[in-house]
matplotlib code that plots the C-alpha trace (Angstrom):
import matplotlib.pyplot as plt

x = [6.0, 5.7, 8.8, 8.8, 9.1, 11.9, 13.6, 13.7, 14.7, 17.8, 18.5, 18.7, 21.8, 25.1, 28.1, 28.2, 26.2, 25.9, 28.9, 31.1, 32.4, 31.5, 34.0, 32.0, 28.7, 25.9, 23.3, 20.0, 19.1, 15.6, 15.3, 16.7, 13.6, 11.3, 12.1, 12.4, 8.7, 7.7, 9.1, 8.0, 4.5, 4.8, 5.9, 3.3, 1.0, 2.0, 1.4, -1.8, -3.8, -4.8, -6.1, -7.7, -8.8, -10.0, -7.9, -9.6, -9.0, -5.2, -4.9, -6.1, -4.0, -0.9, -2.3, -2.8, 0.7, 2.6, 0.4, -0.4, -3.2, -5.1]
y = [-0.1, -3.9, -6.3, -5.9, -2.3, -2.9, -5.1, -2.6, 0.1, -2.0, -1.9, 1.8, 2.6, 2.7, 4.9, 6.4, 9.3, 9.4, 7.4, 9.0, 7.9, 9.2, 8.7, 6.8, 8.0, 6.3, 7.9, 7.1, 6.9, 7.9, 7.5, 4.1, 3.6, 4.5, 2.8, -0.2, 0.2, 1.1, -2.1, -4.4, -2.7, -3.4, -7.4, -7.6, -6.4, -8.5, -11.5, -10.6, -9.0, -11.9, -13.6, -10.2, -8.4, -5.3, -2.5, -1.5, -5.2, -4.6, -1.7, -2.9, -5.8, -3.6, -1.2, -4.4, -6.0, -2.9, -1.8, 1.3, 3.0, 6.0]
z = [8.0, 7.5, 6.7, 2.7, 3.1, 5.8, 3.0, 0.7, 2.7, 4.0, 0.2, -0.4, 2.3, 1.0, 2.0, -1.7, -3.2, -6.9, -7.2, -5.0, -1.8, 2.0, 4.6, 7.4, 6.7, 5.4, 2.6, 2.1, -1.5, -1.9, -5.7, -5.0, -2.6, -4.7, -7.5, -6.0, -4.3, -8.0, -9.8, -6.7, -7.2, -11.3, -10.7, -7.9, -10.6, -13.3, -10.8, -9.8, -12.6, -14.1, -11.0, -8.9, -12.1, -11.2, -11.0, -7.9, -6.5, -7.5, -5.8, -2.6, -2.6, -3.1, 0.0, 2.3, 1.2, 1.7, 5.3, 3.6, 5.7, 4.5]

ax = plt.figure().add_subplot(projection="3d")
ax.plot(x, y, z, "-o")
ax.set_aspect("equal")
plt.show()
């Protein structure tokens, strides 16, 4: 994983789930993750379109920002 992805993660643990409190244990919320990953991925887009253009281009910017390999 690369650092932005590390960010977000650190984001996503809390000692709640859905509200509700966990005595000394942490939860990882993954709906949490991934909608942060999805809005990051929507500004990112927003900030880029103009200047990459392609959707194509876009889409492997997001891949190299994010260190996704295939």
């Amino acid at each position: 994983m690369n650092e932005r992805i590390k960010e977000i993660e650190q984001q996503c643990w809390s000692h709640r789930v859905d509200g509700t409190l966990i005595d000394g244990q942490l939860h990882f919320d993954t709906q949490k993750f991934a909608e942060l990953i999805v809005r990051e991925c929507m500004e990112w887009c927003d900030a880029h379109a103009t200047i990459n253009g392609t959707a194509q281009q876009i889409r492997d910017s997001i891949k190299k920002d994010f260190g996704v390999e295939e």
